[in-house]
BAFI-3210 file (N, C-alpha, C; in Angstrom, 3 decimals, decimal comma, padded with zeros to 6 digits):
// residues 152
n [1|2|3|4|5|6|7|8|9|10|11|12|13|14|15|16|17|18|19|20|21|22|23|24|25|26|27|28|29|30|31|32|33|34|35|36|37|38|39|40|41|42|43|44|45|46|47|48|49|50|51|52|53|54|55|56|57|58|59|60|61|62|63|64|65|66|67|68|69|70|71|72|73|74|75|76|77|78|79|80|81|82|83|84|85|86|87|88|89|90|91|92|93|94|95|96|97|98|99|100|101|102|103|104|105|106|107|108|109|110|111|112|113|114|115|116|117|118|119|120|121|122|123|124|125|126|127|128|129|130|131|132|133|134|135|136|137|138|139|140|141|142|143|144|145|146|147|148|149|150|151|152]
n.u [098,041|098,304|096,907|097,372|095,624|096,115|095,598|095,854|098,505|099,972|099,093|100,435|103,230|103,769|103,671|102,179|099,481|100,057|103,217|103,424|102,204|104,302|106,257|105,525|105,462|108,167|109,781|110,314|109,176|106,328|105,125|103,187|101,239|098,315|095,066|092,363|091,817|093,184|096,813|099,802|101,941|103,402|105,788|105,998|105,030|107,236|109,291|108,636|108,289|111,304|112,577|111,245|112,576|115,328|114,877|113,833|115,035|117,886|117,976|118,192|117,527|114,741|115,691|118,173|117,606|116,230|118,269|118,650|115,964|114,300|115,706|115,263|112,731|112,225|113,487|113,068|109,952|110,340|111,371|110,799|108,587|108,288|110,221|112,303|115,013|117,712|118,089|119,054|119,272|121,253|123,012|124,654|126,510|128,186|128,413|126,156|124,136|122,214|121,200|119,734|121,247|121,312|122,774|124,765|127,275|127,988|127,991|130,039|131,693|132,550|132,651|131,540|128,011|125,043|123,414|120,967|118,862|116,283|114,686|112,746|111,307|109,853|108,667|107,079|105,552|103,959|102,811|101,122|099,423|098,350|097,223|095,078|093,694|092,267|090,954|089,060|087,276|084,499|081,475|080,198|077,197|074,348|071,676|068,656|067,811|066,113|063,341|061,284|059,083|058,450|057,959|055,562]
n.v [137,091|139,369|142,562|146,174|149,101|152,548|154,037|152,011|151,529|154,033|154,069|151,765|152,519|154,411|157,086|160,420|161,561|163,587|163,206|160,535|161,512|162,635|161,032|159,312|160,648|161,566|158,753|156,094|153,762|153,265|155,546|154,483|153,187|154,095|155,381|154,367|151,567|148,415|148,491|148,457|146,054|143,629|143,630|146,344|147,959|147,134|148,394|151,364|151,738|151,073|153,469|155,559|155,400|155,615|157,906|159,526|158,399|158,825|161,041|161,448|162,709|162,523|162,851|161,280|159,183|158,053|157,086|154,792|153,331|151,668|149,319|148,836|148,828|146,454|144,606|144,210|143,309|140,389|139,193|136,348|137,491|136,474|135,888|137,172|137,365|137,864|139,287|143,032|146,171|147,133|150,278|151,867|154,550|156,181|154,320|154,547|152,343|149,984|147,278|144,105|141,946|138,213|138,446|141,273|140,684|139,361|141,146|143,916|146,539|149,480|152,096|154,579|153,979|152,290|150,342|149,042|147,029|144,351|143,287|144,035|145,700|145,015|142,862|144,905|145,815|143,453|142,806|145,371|144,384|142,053|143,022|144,756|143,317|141,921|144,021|143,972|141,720|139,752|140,514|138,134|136,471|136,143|133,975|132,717|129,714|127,527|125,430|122,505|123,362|125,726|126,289|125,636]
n.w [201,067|203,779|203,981|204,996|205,218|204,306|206,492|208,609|208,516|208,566|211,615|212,760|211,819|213,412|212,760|211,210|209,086|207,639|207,113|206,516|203,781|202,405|202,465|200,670|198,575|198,326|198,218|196,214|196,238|197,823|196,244|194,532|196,180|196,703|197,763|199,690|200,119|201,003|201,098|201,345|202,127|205,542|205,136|204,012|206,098|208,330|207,025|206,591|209,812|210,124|208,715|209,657|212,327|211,729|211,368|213,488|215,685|214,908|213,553|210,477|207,210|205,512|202,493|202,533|203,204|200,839|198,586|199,224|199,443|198,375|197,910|200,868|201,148|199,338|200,638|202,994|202,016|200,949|203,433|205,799|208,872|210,531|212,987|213,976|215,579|215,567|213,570|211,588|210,666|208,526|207,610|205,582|205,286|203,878|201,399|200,983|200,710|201,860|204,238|204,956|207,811|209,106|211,351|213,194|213,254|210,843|209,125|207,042|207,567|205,706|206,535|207,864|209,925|210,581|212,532|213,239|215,216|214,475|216,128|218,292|217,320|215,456|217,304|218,258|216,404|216,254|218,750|218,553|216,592|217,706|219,806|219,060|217,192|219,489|220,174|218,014|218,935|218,085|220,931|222,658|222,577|224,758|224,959|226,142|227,176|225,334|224,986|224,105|224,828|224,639|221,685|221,157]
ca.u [098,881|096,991|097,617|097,206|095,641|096,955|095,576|096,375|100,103|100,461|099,003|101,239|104,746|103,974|103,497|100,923|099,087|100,809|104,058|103,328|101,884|105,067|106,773|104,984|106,056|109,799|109,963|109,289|108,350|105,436|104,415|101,823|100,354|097,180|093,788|092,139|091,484|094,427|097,517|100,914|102,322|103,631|107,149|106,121|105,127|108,654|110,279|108,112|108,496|112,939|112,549|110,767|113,772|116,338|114,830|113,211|115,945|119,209|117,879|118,640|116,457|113,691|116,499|119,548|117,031|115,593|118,825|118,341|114,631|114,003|116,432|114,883|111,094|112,766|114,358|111,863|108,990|111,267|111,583|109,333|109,093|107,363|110,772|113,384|115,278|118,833|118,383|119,537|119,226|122,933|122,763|126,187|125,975|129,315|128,296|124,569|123,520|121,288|121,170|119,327|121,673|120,866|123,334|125,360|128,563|127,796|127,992|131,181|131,758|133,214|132,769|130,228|127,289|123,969|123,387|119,623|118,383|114,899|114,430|112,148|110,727|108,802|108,017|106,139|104,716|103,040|101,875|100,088|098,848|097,392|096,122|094,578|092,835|091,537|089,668|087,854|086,828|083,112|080,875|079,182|075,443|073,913|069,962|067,447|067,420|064,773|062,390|060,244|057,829|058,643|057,256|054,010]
ca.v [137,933|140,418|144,152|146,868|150,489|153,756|154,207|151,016|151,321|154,815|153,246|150,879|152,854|155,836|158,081|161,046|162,059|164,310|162,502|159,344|161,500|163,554|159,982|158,713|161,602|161,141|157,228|155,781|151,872|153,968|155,850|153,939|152,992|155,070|155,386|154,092|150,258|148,029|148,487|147,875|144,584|143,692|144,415|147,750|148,811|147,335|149,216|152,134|151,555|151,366|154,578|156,277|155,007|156,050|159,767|160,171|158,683|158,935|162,524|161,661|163,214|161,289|162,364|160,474|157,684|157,879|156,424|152,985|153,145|150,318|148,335|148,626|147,716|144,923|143,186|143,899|142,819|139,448|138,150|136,277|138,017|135,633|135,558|138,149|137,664|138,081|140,388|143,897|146,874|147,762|151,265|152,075|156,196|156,687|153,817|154,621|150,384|149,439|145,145|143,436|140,350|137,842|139,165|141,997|140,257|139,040|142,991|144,303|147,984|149,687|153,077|155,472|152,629|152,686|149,393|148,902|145,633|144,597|141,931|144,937|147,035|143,937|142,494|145,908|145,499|141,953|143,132|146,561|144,386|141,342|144,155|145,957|142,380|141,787|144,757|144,133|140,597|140,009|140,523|137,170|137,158|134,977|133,439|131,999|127,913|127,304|124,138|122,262|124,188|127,323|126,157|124,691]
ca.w [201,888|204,591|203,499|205,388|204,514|204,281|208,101|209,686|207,941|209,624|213,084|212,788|211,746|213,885|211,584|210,862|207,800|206,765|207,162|204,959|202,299|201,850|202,526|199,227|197,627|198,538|198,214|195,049|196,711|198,134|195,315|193,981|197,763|197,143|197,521|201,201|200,415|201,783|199,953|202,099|203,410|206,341|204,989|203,937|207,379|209,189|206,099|207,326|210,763|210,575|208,354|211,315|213,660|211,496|211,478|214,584|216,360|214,427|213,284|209,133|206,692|204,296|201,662|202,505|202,862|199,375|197,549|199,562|199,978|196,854|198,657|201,987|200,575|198,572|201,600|204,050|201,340|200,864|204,872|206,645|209,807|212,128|213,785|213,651|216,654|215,034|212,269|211,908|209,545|208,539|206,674|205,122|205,145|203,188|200,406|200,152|200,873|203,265|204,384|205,826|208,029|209,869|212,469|213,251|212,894|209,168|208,397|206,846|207,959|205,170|206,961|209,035|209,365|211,760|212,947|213,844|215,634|214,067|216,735|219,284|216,477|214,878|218,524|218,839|216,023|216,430|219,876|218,291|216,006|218,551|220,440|217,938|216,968|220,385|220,714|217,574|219,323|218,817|221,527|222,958|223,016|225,566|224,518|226,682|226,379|224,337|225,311|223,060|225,060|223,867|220,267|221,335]
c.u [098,037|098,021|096,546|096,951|096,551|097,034|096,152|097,718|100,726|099,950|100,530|102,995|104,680|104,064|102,150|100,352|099,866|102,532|104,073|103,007|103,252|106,405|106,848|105,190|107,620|110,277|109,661|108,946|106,873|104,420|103,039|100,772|099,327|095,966|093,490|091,939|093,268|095,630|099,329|100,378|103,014|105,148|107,048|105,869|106,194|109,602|109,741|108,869|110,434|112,894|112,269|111,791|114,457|115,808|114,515|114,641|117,379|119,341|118,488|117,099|115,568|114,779|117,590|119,152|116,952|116,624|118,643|117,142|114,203|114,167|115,796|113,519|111,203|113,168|113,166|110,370|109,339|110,779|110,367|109,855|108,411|109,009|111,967|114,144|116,608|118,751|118,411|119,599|120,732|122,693|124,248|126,129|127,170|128,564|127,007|123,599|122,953|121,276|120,276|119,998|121,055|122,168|124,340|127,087|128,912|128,437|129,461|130,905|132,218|133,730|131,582|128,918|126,466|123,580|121,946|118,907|117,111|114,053|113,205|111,252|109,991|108,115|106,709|105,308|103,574|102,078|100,877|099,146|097,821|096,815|095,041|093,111|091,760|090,675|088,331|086,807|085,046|082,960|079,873|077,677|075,020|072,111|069,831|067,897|066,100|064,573|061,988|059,181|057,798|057,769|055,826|052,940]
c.v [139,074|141,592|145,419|148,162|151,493|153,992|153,520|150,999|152,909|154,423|152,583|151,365|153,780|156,953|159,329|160,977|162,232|163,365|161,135|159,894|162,643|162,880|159,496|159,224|161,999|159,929|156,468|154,408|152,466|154,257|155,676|153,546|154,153|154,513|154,982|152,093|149,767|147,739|148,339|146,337|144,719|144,002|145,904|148,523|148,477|148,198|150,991|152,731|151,714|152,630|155,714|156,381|155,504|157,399|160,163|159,754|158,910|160,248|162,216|162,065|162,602|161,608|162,046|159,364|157,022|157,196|154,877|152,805|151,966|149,263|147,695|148,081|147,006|143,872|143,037|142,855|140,661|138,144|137,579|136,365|137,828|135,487|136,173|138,475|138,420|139,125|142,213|144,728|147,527|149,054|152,009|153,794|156,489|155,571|154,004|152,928|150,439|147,849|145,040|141,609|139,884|137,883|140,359|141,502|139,992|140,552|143,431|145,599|148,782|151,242|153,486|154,346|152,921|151,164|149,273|147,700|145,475|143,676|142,718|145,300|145,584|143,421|143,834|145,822|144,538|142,342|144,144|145,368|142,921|142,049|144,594|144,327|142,228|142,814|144,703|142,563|140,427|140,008|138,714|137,754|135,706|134,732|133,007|130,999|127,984|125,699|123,390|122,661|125,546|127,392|125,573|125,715]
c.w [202,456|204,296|204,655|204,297|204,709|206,099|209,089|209,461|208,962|211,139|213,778|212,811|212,775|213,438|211,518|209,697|206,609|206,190|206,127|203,970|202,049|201,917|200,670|198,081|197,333|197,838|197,330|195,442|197,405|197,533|195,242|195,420|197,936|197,329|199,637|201,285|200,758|200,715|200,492|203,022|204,414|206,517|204,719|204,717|208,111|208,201|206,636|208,508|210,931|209,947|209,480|212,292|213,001|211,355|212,187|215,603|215,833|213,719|211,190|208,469|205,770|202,861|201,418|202,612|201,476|198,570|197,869|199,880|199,323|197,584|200,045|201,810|200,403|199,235|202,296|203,669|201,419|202,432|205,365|208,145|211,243|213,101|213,101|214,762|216,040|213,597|212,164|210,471|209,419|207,748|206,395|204,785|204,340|201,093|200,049|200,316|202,286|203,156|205,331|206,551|209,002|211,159|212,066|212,979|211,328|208,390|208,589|206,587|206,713|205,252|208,076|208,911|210,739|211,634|214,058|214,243|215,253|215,546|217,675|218,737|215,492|215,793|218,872|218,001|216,042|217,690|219,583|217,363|216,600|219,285|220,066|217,571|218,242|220,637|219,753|217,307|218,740|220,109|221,578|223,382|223,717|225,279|225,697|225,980|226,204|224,513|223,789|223,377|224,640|222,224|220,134|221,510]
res [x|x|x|x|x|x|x|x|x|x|x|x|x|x|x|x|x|x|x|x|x|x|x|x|x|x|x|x|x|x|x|x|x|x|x|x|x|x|x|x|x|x|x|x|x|x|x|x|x|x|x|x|x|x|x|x|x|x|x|x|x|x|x|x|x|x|x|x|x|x|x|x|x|x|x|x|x|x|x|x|x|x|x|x|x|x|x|x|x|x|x|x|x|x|x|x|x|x|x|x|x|x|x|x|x|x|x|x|x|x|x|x|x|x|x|x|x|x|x|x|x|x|x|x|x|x|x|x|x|x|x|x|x|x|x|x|x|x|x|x|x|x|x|x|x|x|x|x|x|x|x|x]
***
C-alpha cells in the first residue's frame, strides 16, 4: 500500500504546517502519524482532505469534528477509491455520526446533516497526484550510435 508523508499528505489535503500539527494533536487517528518518512494512506489524506471541506467551507471547528474523526479514518481507510462517483460524506451534527454511502439517498436524515459529495474532492485528488507524478518524469538522455568502429 503507497503511503504518503507528513508533506505530501499536507500537499495533498491543503493544509499548512502548522495546521496538521495542531490537527494531530486534536485527532487521535492522526496521532501517531509522526516523524517525516511516509506514514498516511490514501484514505487518510481524503479523510484529511473532507475535514478541510467541512471547516474551510462549512466553517465547523476541528472540535465538533473530533467525536467522529475514528469513524471518518476508519471508513475512508476501508474504501477503495479508484472510483467514487456516487459516494457522499453524510455528517449527522445533532447525533455526532459521520457515513460514508454509496449515495445520498441511502442516508437517513435524522436531523441538521451536511451532505458532502466525495465524487470531485477525490477526482482532485488523483489529478494533483498524476500531476505531481509527471513532473517527477525522468529526463531522456539521447547517446551517439555507437559503431563497431568506435571500439577499434
Amino acid at each position: 500500500m503507497l503511503k504518503y508523508t507528513p508533506k505530501q499528505a499536507r500537499a495533498l489535503a491543503g493544509l499548512t504546517a502548522e495546521t496538521l500539527r495542531y490537527w494531530r494533536h486534536r485527532l487521535k487517528p492522526i496521532r501517531s502519524c509522526r516523524g517525516h518518512g511516509p506514514v498516511f494512506t490514501f484514505g487518510d489524506v481524503v479523510a484529511l482532505r473532507v475535514i478541510e471541506r467541512l471547516v474551510r467551507v462549512f466553517g465547523l471547528h476541528i472540535g465538533s469534528i473530533e467525536p467522529v474523526a475514528e469513524s471518518l479514518f476508519e471508513q475512508c481507510n476501508r474504501r477503495n477509491w479508484l472510483r467514487a462517483d456516487n459516494q457522499f460524506v453524510i455528517l449527522d451534527l445533532l447525533g455526532k455520526t459521520i457515513d460514508i454511502k454509496a449515495s445520498s439517498i441511502e442516508a437517513v436524515l435524522s436531523g441538521p446533516s451536511i451532505v458532502l459529495p466525495l465524487r470531485h474532492l477525490v477526482e482532485e485528488l488523483n489529478r494533483q497526484l498524476t500531476a505531481d507524478q509527471r513532473s517527477h518524469d525522468q529526463n531522456v538522455f539521447s547517446f551517439d550510435r555507437l559503431t563497431e568502429e568506435t571500439f577499434v
